[in-house]
C-alpha positions as CSV (number, residue, x, y, z in Angstrom):
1,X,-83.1,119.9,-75.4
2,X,-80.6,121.9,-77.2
3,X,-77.4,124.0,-76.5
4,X,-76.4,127.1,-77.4
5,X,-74.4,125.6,-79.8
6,X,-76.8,123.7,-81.5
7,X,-75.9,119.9,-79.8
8,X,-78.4,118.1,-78.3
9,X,-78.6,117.0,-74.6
10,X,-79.6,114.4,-73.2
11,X,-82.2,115.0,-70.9
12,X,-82.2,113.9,-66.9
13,X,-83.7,110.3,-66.1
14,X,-86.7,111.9,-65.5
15,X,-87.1,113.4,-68.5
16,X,-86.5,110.0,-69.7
17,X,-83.1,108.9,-69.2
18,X,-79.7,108.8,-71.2
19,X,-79.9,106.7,-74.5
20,X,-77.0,104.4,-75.0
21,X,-75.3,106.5,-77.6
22,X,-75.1,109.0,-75.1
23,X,-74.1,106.0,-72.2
24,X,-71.6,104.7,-75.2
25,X,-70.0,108.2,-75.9
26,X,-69.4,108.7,-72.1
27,X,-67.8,105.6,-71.7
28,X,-65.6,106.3,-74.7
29,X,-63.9,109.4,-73.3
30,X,-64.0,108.3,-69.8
31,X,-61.9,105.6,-71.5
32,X,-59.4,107.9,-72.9
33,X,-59.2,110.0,-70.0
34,X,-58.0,107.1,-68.1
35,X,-55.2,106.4,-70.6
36,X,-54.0,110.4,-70.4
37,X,-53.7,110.2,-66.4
38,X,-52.1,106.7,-67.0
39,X,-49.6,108.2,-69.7
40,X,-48.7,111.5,-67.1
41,X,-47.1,109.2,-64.3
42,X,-46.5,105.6,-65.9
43,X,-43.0,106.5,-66.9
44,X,-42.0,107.4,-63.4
45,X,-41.2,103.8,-62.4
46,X,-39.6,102.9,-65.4
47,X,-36.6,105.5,-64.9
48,X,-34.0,103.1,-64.6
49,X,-35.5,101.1,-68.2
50,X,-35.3,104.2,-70.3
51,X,-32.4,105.3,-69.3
52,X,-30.3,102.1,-70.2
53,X,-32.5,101.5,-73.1
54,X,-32.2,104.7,-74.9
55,X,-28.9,105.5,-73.5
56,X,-29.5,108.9,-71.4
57,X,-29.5,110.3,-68.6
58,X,-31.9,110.2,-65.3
59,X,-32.2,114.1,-66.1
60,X,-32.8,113.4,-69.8
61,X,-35.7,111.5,-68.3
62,X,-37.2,114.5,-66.1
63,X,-37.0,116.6,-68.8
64,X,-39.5,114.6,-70.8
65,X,-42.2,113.7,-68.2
66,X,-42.2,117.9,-67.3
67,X,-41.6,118.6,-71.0
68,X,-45.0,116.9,-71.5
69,X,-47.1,118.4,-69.0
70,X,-45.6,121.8,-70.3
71,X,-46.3,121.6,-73.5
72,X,-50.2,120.3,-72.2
73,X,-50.4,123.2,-70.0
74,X,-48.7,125.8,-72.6
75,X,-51.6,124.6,-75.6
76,X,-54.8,123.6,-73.6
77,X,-56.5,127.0,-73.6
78,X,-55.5,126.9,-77.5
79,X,-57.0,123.9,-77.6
80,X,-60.4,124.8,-76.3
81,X,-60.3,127.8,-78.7
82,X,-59.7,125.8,-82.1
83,X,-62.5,123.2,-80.4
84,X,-64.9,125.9,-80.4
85,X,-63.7,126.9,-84.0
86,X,-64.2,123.8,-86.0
87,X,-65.9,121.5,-83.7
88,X,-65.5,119.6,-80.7
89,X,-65.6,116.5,-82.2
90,X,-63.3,116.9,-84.8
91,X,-60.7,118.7,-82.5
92,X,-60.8,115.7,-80.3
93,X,-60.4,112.8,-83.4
94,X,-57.7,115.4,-84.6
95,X,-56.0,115.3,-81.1
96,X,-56.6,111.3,-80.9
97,X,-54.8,110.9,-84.0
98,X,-51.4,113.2,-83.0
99,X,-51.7,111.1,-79.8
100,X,-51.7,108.2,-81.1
101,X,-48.7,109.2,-83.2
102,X,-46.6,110.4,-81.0
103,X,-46.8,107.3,-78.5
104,X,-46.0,105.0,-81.9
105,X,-42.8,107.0,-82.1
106,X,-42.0,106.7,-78.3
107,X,-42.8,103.1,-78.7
108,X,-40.4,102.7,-81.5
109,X,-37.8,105.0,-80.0
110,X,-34.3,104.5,-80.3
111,X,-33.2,107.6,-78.4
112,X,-34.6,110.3,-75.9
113,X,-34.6,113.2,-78.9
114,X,-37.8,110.8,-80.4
115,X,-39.0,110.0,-76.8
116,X,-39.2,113.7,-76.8
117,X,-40.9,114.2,-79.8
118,X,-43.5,111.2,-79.6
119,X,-44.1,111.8,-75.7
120,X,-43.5,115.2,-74.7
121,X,-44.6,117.2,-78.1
122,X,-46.8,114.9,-79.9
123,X,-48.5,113.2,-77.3
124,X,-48.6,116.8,-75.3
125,X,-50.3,118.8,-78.4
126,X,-52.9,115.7,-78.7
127,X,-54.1,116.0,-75.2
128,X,-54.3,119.4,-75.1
129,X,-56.7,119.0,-78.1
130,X,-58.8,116.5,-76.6
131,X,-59.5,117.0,-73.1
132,X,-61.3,120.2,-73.6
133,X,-63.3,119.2,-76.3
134,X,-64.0,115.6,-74.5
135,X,-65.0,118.2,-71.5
136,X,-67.4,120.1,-73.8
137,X,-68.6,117.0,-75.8
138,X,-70.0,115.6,-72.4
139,X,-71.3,119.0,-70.9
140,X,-73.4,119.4,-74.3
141,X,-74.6,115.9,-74.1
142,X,-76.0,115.6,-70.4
143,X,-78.1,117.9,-68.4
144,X,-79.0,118.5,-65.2
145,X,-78.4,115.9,-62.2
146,X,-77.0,113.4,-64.8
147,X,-74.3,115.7,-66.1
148,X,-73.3,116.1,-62.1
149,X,-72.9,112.6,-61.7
150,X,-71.0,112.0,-65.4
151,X,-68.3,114.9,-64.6
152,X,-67.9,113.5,-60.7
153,X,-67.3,110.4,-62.3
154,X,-65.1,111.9,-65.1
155,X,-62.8,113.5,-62.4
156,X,-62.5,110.2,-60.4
157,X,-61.0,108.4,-63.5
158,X,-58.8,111.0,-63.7
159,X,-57.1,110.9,-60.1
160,X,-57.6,106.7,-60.6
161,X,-55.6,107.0,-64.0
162,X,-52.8,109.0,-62.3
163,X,-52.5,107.1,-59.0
164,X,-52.7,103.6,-61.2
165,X,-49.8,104.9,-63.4
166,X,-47.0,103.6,-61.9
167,X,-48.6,100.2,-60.2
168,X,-50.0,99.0,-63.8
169,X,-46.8,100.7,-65.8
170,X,-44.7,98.9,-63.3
171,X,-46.2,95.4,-64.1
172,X,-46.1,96.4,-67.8
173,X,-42.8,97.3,-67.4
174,X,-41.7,94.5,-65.6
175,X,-43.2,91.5,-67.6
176,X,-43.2,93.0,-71.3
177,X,-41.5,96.7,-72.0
178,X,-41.8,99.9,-71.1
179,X,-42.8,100.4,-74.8
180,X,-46.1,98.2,-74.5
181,X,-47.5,101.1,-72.4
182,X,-47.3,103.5,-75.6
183,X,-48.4,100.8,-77.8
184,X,-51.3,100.2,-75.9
185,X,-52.0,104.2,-75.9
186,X,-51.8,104.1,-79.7
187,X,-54.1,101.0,-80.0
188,X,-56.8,102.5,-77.6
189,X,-56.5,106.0,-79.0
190,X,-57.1,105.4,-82.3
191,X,-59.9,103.1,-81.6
192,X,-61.9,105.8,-79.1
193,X,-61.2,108.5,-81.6
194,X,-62.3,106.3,-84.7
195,X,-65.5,105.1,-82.7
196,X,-66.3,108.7,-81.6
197,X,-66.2,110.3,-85.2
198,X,-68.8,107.4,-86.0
199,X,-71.4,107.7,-82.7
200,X,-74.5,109.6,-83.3
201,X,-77.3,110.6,-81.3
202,X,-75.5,112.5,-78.9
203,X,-75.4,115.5,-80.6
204,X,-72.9,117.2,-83.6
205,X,-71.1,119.5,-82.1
206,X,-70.3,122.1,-84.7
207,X,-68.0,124.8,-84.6
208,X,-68.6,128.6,-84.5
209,X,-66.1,130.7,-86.3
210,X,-65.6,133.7,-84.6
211,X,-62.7,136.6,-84.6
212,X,-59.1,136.2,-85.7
213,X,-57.5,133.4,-83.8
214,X,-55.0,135.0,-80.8
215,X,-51.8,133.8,-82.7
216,X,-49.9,136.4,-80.6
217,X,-51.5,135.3,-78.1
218,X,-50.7,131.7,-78.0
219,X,-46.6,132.5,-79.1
220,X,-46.7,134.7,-75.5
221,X,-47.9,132.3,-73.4
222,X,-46.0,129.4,-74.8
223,X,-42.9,131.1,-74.7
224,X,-43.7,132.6,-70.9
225,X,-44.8,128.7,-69.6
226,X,-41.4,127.4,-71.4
227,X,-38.8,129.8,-69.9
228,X,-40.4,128.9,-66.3
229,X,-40.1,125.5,-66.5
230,X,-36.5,125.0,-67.9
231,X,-35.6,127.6,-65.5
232,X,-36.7,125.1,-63.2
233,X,-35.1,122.5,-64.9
234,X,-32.4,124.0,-65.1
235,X,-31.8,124.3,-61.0
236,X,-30.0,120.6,-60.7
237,X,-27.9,121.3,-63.0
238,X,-27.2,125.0,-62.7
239,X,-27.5,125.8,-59.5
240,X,-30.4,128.3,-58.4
241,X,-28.2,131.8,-57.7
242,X,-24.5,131.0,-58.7
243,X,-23.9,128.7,-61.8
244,X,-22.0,125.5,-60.9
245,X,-20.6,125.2,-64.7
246,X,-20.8,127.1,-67.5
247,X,-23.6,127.4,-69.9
248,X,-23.2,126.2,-73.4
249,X,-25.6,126.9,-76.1
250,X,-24.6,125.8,-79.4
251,X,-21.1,125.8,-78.9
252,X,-21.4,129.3,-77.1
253,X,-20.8,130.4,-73.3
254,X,-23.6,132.5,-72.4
255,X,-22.7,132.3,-68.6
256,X,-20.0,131.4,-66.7
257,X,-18.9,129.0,-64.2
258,X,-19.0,131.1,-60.9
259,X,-21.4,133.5,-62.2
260,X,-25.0,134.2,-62.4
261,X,-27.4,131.2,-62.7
262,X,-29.3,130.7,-65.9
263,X,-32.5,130.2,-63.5
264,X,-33.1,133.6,-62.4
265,X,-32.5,134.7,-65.7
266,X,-34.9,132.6,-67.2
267,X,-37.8,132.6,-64.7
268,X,-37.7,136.7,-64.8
269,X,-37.6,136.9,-68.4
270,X,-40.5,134.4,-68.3
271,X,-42.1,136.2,-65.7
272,X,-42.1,139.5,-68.0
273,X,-43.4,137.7,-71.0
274,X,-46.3,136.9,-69.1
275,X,-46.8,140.0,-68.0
276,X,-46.8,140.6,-71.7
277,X,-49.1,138.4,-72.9
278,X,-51.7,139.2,-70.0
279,X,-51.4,143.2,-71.2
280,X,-51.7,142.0,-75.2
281,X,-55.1,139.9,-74.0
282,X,-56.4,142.9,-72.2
283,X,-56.0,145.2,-74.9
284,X,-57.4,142.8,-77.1
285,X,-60.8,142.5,-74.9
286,X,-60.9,147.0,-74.6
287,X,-60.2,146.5,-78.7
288,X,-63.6,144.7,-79.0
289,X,-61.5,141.6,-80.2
290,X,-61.9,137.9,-78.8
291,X,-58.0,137.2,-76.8
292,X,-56.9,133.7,-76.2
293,X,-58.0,134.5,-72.7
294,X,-60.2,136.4,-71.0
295,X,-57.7,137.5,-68.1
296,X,-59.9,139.7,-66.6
297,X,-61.6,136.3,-64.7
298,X,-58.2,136.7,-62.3
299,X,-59.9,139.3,-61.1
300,X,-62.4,136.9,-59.1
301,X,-61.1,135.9,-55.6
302,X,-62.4,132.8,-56.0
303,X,-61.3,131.9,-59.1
304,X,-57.7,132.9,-58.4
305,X,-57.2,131.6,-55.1
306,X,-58.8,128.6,-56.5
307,X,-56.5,128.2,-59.6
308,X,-53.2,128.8,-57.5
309,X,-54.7,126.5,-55.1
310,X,-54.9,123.6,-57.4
311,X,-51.8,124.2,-58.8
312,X,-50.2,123.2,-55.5
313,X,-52.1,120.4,-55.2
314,X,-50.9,118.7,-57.8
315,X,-47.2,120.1,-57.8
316,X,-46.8,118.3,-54.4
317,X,-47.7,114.9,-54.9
318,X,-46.1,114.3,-58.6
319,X,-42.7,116.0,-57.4
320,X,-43.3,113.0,-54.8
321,X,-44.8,110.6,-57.0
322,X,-40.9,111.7,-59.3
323,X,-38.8,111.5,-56.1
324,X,-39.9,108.4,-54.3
325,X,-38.8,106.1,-57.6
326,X,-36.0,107.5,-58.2
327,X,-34.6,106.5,-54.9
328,X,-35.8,103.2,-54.8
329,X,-33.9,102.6,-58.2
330,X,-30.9,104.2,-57.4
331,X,-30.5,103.2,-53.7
332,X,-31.7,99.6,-53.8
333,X,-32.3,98.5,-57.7
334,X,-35.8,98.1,-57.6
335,X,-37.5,97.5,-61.4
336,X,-40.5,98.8,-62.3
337,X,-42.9,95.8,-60.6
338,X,-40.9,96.7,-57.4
339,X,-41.4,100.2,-57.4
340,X,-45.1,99.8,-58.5
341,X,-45.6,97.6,-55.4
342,X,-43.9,100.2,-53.2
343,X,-46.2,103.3,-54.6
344,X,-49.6,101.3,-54.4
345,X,-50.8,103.1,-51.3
346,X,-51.1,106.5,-53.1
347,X,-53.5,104.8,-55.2
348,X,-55.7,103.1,-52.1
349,X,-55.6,106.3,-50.5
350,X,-56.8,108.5,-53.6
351,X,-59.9,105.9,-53.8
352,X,-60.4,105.9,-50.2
353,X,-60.0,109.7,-49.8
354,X,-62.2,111.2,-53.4
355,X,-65.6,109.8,-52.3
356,X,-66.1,110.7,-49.1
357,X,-64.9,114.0,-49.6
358,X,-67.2,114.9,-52.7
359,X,-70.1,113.4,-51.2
360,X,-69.8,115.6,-47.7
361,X,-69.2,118.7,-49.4
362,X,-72.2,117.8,-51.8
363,X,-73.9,117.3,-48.6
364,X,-72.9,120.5,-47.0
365,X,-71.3,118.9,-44.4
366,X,-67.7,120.1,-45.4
367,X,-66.4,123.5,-47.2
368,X,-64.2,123.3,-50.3
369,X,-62.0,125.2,-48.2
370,X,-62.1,122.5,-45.2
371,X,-61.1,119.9,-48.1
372,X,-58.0,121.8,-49.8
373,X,-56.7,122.2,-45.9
374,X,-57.1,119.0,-45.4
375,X,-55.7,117.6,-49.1
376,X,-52.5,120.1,-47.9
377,X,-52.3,118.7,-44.1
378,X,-52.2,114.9,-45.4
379,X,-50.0,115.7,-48.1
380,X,-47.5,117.4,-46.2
381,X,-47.5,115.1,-42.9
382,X,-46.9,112.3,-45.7
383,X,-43.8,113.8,-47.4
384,X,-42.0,114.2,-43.9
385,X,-42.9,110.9,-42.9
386,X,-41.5,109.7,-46.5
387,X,-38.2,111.7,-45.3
388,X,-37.8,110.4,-41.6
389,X,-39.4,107.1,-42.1
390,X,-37.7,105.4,-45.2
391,X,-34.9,103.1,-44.1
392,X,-31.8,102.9,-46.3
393,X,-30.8,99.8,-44.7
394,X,-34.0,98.1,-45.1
395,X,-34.1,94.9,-47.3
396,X,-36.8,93.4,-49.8
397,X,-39.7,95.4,-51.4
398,X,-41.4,94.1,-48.0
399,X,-39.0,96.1,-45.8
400,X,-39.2,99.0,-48.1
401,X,-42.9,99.1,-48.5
402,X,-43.7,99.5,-45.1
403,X,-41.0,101.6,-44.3
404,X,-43.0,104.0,-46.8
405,X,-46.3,103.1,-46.9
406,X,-47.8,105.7,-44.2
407,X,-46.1,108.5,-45.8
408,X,-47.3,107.6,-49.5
409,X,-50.5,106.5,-48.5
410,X,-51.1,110.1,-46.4
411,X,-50.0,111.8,-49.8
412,X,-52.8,109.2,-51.9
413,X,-54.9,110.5,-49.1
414,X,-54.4,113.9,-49.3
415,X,-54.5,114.0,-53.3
416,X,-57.9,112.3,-53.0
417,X,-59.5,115.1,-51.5
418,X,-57.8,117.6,-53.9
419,X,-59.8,116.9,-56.6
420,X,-63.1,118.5,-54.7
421,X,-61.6,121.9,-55.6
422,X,-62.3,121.9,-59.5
423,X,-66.3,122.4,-58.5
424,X,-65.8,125.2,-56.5
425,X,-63.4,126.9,-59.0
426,X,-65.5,126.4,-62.2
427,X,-68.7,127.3,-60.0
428,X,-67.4,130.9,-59.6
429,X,-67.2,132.7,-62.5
430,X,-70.0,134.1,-64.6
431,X,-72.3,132.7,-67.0
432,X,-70.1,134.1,-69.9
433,X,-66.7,133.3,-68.2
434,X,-66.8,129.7,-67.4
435,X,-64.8,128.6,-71.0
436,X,-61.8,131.2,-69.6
437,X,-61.9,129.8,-66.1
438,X,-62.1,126.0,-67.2
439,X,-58.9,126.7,-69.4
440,X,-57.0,128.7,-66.8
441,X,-57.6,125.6,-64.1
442,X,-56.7,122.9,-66.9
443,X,-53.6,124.9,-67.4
444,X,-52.5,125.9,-63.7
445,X,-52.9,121.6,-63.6
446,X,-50.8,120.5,-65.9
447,X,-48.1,123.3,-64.9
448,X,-48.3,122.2,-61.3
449,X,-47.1,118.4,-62.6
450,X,-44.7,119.7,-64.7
451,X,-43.4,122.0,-62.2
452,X,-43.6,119.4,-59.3
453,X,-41.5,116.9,-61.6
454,X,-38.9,120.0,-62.7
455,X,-38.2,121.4,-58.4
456,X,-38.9,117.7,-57.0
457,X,-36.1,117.0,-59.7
458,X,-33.6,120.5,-59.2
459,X,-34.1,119.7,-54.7
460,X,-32.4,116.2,-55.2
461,X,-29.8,117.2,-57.9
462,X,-28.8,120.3,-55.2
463,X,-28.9,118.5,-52.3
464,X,-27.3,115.4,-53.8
465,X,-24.4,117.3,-55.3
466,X,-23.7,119.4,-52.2
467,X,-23.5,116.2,-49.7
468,X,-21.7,114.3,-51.9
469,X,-19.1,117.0,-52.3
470,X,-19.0,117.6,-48.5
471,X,-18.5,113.9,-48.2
472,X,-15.8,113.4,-51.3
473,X,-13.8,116.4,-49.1
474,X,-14.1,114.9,-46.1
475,X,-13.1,111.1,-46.7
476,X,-9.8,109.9,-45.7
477,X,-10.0,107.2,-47.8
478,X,-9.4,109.1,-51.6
479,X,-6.0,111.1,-51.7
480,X,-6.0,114.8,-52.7
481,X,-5.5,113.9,-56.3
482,X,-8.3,111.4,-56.5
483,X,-10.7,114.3,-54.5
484,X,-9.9,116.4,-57.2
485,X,-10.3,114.2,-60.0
486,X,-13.7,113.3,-58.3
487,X,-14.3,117.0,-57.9
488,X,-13.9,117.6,-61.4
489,X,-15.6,115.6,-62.8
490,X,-19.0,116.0,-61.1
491,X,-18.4,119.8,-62.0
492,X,-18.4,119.0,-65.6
493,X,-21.1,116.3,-65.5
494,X,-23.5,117.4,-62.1
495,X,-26.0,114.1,-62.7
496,X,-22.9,111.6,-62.4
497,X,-24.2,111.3,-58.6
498,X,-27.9,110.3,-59.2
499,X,-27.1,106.7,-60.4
500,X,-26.6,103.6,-58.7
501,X,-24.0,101.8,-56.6
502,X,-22.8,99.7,-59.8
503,X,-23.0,102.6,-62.4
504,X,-21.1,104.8,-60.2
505,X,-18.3,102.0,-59.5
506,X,-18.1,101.5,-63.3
507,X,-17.7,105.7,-63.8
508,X,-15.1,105.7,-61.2
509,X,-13.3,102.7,-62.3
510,X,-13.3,104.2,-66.2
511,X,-11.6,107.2,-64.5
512,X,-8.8,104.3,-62.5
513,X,-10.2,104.7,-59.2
514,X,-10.6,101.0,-57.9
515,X,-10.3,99.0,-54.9
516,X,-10.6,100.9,-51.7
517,X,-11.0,104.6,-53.0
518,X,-13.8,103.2,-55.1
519,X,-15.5,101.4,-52.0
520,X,-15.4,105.4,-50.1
521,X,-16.8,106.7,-53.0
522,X,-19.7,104.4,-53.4
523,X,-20.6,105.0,-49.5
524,X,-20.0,108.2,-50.1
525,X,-22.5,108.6,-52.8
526,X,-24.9,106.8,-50.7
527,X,-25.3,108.3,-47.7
528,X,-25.6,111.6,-50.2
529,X,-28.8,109.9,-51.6
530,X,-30.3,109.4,-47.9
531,X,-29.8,113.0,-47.2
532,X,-30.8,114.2,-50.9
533,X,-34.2,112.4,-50.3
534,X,-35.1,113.5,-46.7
535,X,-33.8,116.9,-47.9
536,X,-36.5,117.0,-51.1
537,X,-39.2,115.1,-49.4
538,X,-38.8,118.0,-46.8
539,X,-39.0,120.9,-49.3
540,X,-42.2,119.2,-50.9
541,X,-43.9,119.3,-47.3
542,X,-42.5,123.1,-47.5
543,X,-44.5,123.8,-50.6
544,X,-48.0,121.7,-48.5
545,X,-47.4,124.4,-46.3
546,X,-47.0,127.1,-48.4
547,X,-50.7,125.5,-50.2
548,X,-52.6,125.3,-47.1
549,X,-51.4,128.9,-46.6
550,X,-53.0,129.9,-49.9
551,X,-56.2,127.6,-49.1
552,X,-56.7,129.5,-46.5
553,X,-58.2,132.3,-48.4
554,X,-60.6,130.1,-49.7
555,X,-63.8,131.5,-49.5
556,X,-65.9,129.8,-46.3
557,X,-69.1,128.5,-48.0
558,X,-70.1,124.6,-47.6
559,X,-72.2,123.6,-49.8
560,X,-71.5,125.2,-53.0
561,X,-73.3,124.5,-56.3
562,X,-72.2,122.7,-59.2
563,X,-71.9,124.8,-62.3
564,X,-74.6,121.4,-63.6
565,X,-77.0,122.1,-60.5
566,X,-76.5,126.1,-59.9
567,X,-77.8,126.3,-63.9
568,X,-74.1,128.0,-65.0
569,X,-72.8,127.1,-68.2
570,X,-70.7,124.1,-68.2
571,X,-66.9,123.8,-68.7
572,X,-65.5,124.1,-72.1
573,X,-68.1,125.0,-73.2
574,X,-67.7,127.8,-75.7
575,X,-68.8,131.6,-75.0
């Protein structure tokens, strides 16, 4: 059997079964899909570790992890274009190898401007390179009932690799160095990407050179995703509406303390360059041209309920997957291994949750619709049980764990069934349209992490500031002077909050505030952390909400076909 492009597939066990070079090549990138869910959430318990080592800041931190998954969501439809260009295979041992280089330098890194090359550029532009063409490479190779069953699988490594992240980075952490984990993604990396530009017999699979490459394109949509998320960003430190400090770019105020925020000015300017790019795309496709994107596919209920569906249900649990470590290091000093231990519920319920779920709605027993309500309902039940459950007097990982475990385990849950949607949203489109739609979902993915990381990140900065303001103007332990001492120096450096009891008694006592009036603040501080968690853990069950609102719309079909079994052209595959 043969593609459209020319690759060979391999046909269905009863048409003779999968050779083992086709066996071997699945295994290969189900390998390296693992490693790129592990690399998206391994760093989330090892906060504490990068910070000290490479002397930064917790929000130095978040801006890498969402810096990454911006920069995979801003290049993945790029990716799939320049696979389809000069060849799948070559795109993805192209990709392996940037990977790969970019987690040597984060390995190696002696500061976060080289955690943010290696990790969040490098690292970003590699997956964003491979997971399309690793997509297409297996869609061209299998047919038929066996390509169902290779893609179900592929999508349960996925949620595996992301739920695993922080228990197995946490004992990597713990026992060696944060730095192993990259190490380990350079090693493996290079030696899927070298063993997949040497398999044969499942196929070649060329390129096609087609139009002018959508250069404009590609600088729209980039810029557009990058203002949205450092507006985002931007929120803990800036304040949403009314700036908290001024804003310094290159030794110039572009805003003022007191005045507007940089986020709306930011998100609307990104908001109009999209609005940009989608018109430049349009004209492109009445031109006669071939645009980065075929936007027109937005025009499909499905699909774009489906897309802004998924993005929601990922947002929610890695803004909690961001906010539950953060407390436990900063509250009660967990390491990595402790915080790995506390989060290993999310991945019992995503294995418990992703089978059942798949195999009913294969079975026509339950609606993607029915699964996305549900993924929404666990999700948000478990982020308000996270916020009135935790106990900040609790002691030992024990004490902690079970304090948490329903909540974390009802988010594991509800992320389990989540990843049912991705068959009914690439079973949609048209023949002709599934490349544009597989793109678009990759995309709205990786933006939902990055955002969840970015508002997960601005709700506890907010919250944290404002109590601990309230509570530094309330105490009747500091004087007035020491208030505003305290006062002003959160206002010139809003993140000084979000460390732990000993950091903030060694700021405060480089500033001379000891003895008693450092006591009140470090209570103070506290008790702002309890309410800075229950308040963010809260506003992620808002945003459940606001997704099961938008799964409602879901079309009401059980049962719906595969894009393998309904005889629709796979995913990434090129038009």
């Amino acid at each position: 059997m043969h593609g459209r492009n020319g690759t060979r597939r391999i046909r269905e066990p009863s048409e003779g079964g999968a050779p083992s070079a086709a066996r071997a090549l699945f295994f290969l990138l189900a390998a390296e899909n693992l490693l790129i869910n592990y690399t998206a959430t391994a760093m989330n318990v090892a906060l504490s570790a990068l910070v000290g080592d490479l002397h930064t800041t917790l929000s130095g931190v978040q801006s890498a992890i969402s810096l990454y998954a911006l920069v995979v969501a801003a290049f993945l439809i790029s990716g799939s274009k320049l696979g389809r260009r000069h060849g799948y295979r070559r795109a993805f041992v192209t990709g392996g190898g940037i990977f790969a280089l970019g987690a040597l330098i984060s390995a190696l890194a002696p500061s976060l401007p080289f955690l943010l090359l290696g990790w969040s550029v490098l690292q970003g532009l590699g997956v964003a390179l491979m997971l399309p063409s690793l997509m297409a490479m297996l869609t061209a190779t299998f047919a038929g009932a066996v390509r169902t069953k290779v893609l179900s699988t592929l999508a349960m490594t996925s949620g595996i690799g992301a739920a695993a992240g922080p228990v197995l980075g946490g004992v990597i952490t713990n026992y060696l160095t944060w730095r192993m984990s990259f190490l380990l993604g350079t090693v493996i990396t290079l030696a899927v990407a070298g063993l997949i530009r040497c398999t044969v017999g499942a196929g070649s699979f060329p390129g096609r050179s087609g139009q002018r490459f959508d250069v404009p394109g590609v600088l729209l949509s980039t810029t557009g995703l990058v203002l949205l998320v450092v507006a985002a960003l931007s929120a803990g430190r800036y304040g949403l509406l009314r700036a908290r400090q001024d804003v310094v770019v290159l030794g110039h105020t572009l805003l003022e303390r007191g005045g507007l925020s940089p986020v709306p000015v930011l998100s609307g300017t990104g908001m109009v360059v999209l609005a940009a790019f989608a018109g430049w795309e349009l004209r492109l496709v009445k031109s006669g041209r071939d645009p980065l994107v075929h936007v027109t596919v937005l025009q499909n209920r499905t699909v774009r309920t489906g897309i802004s569906t998924q993005l929601m249900l990922i947002l929610v649990p890695n803004g909690m997957l961001f906010l539950v470590p953060v407390f436990l290091q900063t509250t009660f000093g967990f390491g990595a291994l402790h915080c790995g231990i506390v989060l290993l519920p999310i991945t019992l319920g995503l294995m418990a949750a992703a089978p059942p779920a798949a195999r009913r709605i294969g079975q026509g027993r339950m609606t993607h619709r029915a699964a996305a309500m549900g993924a929404f309902a666990c999700m948000g039940v478990g982020c308000v049980a996270v916020a009135v459950l935790f106990s900040p007097r609790a002691q030992g990982v024990a004490a902690v764990g079970l304090a948490l475990a329903p909540g974390i385990l009802l988010v594991g849950l509800g992320r389990g069934m989540a990843t049912t949607l991705t068959d009914l949203v690439q079973s949609a489109p048209d023949r002709d349209e599934v490349s544009d739609v597989t793109g678009l979902s990759y995309t709205a993915g990786y933006l939902g992490g990055s955002f969840g990381v970015a508002l997960a990140g601005a709700l506890m900065a907010t919250s944290l500031l404002y109590a601990f303001e309230a509570g530094v103007n309330d105490s009747r332990v500091l004087s007035t002077a020491q208030k505003e001492q305290v006062t002003r120096a959160v206002e010139h450096q809003v993140q000084i909050t979000a460390v732990s009891d000993d950091a903030l008694r060694a700021k405060a006592a480089s500033r001379g505030i000891t003895g008693t009036a450092a006591d009140g603040i470090v209570r103070i501080n506290a008790r702002a952390r309890e309410q800075a968690l229950t308040v963010s853990a809260t506003g992620m069950a808002v945003l459940a909400v606001v997704g099961w609102l938008m799964a409602l719309r879901l079309p009401i079909r059980a049962g719906i076909a595969t894009a393998a079994s309904a005889g629709r052209e796979p995913p990434a595959h090129g038009r």
